[in-house]
C-alpha positions in Angstrom: -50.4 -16.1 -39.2 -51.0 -19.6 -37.7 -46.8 -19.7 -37.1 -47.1 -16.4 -35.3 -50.1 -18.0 -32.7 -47.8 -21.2 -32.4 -44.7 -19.0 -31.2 -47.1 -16.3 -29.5 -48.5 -19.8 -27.5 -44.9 -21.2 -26.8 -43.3 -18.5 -25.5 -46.2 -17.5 -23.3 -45.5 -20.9 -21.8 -42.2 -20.7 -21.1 -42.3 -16.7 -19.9 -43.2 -17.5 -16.6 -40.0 -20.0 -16.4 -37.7 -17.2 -17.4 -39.4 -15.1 -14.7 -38.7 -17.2 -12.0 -35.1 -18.0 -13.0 -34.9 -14.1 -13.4 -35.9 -13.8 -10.0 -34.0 -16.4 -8.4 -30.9 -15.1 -9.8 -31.5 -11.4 -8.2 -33.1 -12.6 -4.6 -30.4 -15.2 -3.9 -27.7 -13.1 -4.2 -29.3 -10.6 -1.6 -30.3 -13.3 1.1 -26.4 -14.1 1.1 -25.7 -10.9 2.1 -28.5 -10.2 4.5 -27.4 -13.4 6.1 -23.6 -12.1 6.4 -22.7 -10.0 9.1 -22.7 -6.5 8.0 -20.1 -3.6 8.6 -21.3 -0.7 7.4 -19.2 2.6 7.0 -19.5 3.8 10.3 -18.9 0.5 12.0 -15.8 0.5 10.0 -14.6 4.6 10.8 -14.8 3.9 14.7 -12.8 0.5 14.2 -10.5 2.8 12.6 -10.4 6.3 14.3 -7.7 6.1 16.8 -5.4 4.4 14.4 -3.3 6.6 12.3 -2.5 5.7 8.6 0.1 3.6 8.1 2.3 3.6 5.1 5.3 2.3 3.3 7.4 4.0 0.8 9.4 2.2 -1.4 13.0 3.6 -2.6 14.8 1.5 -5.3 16.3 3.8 -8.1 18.3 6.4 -6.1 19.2 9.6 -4.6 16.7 11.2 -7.2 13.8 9.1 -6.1 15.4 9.6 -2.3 15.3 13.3 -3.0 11.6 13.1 -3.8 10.5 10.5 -1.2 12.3 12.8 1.8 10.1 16.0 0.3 6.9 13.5 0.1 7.2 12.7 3.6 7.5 16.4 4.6 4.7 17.0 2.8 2.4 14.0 4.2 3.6 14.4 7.6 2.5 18.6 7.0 -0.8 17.5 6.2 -1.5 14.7 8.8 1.0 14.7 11.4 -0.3 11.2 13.0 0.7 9.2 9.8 3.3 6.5 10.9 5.8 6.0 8.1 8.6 3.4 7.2 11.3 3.9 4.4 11.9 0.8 2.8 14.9 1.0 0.5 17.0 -1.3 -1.9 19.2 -1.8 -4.6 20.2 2.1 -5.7 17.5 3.2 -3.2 20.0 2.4 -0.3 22.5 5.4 -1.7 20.9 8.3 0.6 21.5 5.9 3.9 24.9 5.6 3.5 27.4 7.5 5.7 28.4 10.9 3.6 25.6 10.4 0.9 24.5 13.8 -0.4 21.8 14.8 -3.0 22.4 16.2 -6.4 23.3 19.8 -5.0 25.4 18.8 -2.5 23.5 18.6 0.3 23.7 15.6 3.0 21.1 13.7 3.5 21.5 12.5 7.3 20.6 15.6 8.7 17.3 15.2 7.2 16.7 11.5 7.5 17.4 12.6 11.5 15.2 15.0 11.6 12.5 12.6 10.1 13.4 9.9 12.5 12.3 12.6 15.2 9.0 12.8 13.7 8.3 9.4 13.9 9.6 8.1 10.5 11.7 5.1 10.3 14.1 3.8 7.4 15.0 0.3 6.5 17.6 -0.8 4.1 17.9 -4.3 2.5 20.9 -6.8 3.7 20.9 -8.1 0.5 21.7 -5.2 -1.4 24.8 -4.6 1.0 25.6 -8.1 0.5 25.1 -7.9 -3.6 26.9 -4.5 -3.6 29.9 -5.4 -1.7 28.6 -2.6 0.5 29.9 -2.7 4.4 27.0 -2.6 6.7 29.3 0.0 9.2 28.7 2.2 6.4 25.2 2.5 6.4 23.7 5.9 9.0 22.8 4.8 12.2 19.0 5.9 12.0 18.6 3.2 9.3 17.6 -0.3 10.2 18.7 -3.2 8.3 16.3 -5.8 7.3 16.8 -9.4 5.2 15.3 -8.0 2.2 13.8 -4.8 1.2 11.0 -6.2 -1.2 10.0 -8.7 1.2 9.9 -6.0 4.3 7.6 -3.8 1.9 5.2 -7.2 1.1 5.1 -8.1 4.8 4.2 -4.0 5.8 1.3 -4.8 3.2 -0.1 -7.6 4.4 1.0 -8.0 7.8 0.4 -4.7 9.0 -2.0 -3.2 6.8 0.6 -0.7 5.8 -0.3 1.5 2.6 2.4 1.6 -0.3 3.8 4.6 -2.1 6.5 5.1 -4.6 7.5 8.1 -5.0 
């Protein structure tokens, strides 16, 4: 029983040490961040309102993925017609850019990929694939725009220009 008083005694003295260390760690944390500058949601919609999404989508693997991206954008530019898009393409992804590609049923793609470049969309393909592929640059539709390289385009879209990234 005496042991039980002894440890009853000692922790009563250090409780009120914990306490304060409890306390300090939860109260300094929120004085840092009532001393930042806050944004709340708000602030942050009407920063944002007037600027339509932006967004990359990435095309690597081919007229399948092409296929698929082409119908995404359709779809995305259905549902919010302010969205400003860029195609970034490379290695097979460069396929459905090039002069007489056509899609798995036949079907050319450069009628669409113009039609897309009316809406606003805009389609990049990487000089180093041409380059790795042997591919002539001539035979690449003139809607596309070449770029130095297709990954690095998509990394600077990201955090250059706040672009958003899909892959379809």
């Amino acid at each position: 029983m005496r042991s039980l008083t002894k440890s009853t005694a000692h922790f009563s003295t250090i409780l009120p040490t914990i306490l304060l260390a409890a306390l300090v760690v939860l109260i300094m944390p929120m004085q840092a961040l009532q001393a930042a500058p806050s944004t709340s949601k708000a602030d942050m919609k009407d920063l944002r309102k007037d600027e339509p999404v932006k967004v990359v989508y990435h095309v690597s693997d081919g007229v399948d993925q092409a296929t698929a991206a082409l119908r995404n954008i359709r779809n995305h530019l259905s549902a919010d017609p302010s969205v400003k898009i860029s195609v970034v393409t490379h290695a097979n992804g460069i396929d459905f850019l090039l002069d007489g590609a056509k899609d798995k049923n036949g079907n050319l793609f450069e009628p669409n990929v113009q039609e897309l470049v009316k809406m606003g969309v805009d389609f990049r393909v990487c000089k180093i694939t041409l380059e790795r592929r042997m591919i002539d640059p001539k035979r690449v539709i003139e809607e596309a725009k070449l770029v130095p390289s297709g990954v690095a385009e998509v990394a600077r879209l990201q955090a250059k220009e706040g672009y958003v990234y899909l892959r379809p």
